[in-house]
C-alpha positions as CSV (number, residue, x, y, z in Angstrom):
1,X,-16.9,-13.3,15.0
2,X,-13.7,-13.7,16.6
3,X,-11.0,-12.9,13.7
4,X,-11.1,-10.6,10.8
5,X,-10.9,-13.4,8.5
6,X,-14.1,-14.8,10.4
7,X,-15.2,-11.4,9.4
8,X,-14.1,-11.6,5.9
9,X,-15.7,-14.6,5.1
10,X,-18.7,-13.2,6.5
11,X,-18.8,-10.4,4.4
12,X,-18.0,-11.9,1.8
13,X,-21.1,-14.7,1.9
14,X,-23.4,-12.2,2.4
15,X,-22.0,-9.7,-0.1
16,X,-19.8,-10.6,-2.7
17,X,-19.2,-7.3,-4.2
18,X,-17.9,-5.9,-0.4
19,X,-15.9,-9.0,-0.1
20,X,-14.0,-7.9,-3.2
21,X,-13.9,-4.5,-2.1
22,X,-12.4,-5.9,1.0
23,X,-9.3,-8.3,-0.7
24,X,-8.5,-5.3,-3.1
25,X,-8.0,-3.0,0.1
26,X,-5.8,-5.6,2.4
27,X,-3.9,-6.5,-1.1
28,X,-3.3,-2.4,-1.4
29,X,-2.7,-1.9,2.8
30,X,0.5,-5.2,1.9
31,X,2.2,-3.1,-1.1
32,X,1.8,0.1,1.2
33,X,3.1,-1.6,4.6
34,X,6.0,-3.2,2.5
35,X,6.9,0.1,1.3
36,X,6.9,2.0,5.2
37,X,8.9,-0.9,6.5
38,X,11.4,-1.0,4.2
39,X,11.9,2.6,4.2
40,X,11.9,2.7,7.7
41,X,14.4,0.2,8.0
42,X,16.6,2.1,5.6
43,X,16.2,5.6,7.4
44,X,14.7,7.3,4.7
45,X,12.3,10.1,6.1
46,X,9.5,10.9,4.0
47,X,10.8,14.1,2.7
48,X,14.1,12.3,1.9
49,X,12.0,10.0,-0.1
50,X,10.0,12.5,-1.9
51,X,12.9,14.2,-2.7
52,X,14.4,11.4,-4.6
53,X,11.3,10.5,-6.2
54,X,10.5,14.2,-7.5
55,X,7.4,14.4,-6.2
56,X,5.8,16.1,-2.9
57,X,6.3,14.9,0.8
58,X,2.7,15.5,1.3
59,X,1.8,12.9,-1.7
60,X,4.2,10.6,0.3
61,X,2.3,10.8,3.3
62,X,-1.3,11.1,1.8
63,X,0.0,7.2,0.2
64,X,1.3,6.0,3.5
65,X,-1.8,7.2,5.1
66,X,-4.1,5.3,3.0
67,X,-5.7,8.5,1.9
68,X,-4.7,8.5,-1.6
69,X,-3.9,5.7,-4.4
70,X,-1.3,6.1,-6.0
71,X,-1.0,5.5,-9.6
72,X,0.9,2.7,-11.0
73,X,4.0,5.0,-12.6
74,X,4.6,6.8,-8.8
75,X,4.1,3.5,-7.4
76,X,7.1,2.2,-9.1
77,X,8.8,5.7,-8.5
78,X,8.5,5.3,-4.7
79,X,9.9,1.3,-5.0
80,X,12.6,1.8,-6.9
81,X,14.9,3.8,-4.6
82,X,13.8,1.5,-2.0
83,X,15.5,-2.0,-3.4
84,X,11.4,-3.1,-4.3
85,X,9.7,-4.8,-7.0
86,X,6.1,-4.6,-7.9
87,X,5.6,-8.3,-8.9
88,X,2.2,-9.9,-10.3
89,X,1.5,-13.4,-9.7
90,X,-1.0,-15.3,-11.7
């Protein structure tokens, strides 16, 4: 295999239940890389962030890390004071 996708599709014609697994993870890893970049670009630290959100630097980071999912309500809290929208397409 030569590209994740290549990988993806494998995955996901051998096992459709990890092939799931796997779009629900890249879909989480785009909401949580849009959020880094933008606050990055604005030159918000993490702590800054937190502080505006009300809730801990270390839940901040535990999200950016991928370590923790957040819940829908602090996902919104973190967007919000960073100009972004949670949008669902159907």
């Amino acid at each position: 295999m030569k590209t994740w996708d290549d990988y993806k599709n494998h995955i996901k014609a051998i096992d459709s239940i990890a092939g799931k697994d796997l779009e629900q993870i890249e879909e989480q890893a785009a909401i949580i890389s849009a959020v880094i970049k933008k606050r990055t670009e604005l030159g918000i630290s993490q702590r800054d962030l937190a502080a505006i959100c009300g809730i801990p630097q270390s839940s901040v980071a535990r999200i950016e890390a991928h370590t923790t999912t957040p819940k829908l309500d602090t996902l919104i809290k973190i967007m919000r004071p960073l100009g972004l929208k949670l949008t669902v397409l159907k």
